[in-house]
C-alpha positions in Angstrom: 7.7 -3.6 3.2 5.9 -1.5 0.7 3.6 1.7 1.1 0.8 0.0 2.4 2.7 -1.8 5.1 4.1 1.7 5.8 1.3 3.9 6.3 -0.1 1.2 8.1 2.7 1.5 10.6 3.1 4.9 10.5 -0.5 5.3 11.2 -0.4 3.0 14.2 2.6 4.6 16.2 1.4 8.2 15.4 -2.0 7.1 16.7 -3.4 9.0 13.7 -5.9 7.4 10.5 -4.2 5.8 7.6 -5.6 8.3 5.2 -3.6 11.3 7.2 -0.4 9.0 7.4 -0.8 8.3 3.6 -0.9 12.5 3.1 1.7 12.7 5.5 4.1 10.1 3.1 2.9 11.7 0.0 3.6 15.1 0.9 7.3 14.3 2.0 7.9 12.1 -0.8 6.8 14.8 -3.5 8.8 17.9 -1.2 11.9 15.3 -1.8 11.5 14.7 -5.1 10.7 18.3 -6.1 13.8 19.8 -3.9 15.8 17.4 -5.4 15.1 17.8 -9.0 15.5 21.3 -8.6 19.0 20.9 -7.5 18.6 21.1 -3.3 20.2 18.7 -0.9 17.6 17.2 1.8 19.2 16.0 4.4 17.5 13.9 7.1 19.8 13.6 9.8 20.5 10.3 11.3 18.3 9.1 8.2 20.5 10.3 5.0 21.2 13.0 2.3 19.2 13.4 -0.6 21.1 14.7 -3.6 21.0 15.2 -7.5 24.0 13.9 -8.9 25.7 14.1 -12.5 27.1 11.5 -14.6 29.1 12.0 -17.3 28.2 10.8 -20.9 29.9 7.6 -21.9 30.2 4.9 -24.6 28.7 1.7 -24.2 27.4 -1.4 -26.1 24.3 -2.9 -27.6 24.5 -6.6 -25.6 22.9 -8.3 -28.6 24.6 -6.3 -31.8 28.1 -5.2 -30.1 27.3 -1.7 -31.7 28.8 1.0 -29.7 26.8 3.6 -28.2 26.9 6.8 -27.2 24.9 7.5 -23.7 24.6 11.1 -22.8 25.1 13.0 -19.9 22.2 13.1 -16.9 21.6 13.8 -13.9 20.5 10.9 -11.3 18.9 10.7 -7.8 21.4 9.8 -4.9 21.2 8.4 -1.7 24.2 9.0 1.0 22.8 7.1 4.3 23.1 8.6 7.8 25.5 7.3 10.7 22.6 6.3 13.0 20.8 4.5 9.7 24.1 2.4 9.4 24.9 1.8 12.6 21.2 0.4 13.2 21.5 -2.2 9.6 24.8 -3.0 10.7 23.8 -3.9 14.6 24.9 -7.3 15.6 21.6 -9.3 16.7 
């Protein structure tokens, strides 16, 4: 499924137009995105946790020259998915 297909869904079972369901998606993504890039958990419950997470810098390798390299620290986007979110992939059909 990709946006498209969503809004469209979205649109249907809120029995609202596509263009509000599209602002609707829009403004949650971006209020995700800026909470957590500012350092905030979001946490959707029964959906999953939003979170900034740090890795540590490393060494690592050039696949075509072997030359080692050094990859700095950053910080990354994580997902932790809810119990109800699991328990519905995992479902036996």
């Amino acid at each position: 499924m990709n946006k498209a297909e969503l809004v469209d869904i979205v649109a249907k079972n809120a029995s609202t137009t596509k263009k509000d369901a599209e602002t609707i998606i829009n403004s949650m993504m971006e209020t995700i995105i800026k909470s957590v890039a500012s350092g905030e958990k979001v946490t959707l419950v029964g959906f999953g946790t939003f979170e900034a997470r740090q890795r540590k810098a490393r060494q690592g390798r050039n696949p075509k020259t072997n030359e080692v390299l050094h990859i700095p620290a950053k910080r990354v986007p994580g997902f932790r998915v809810g119990k109800e979110f699991s328990e519905a992939v995992n479902k036996k059909k």
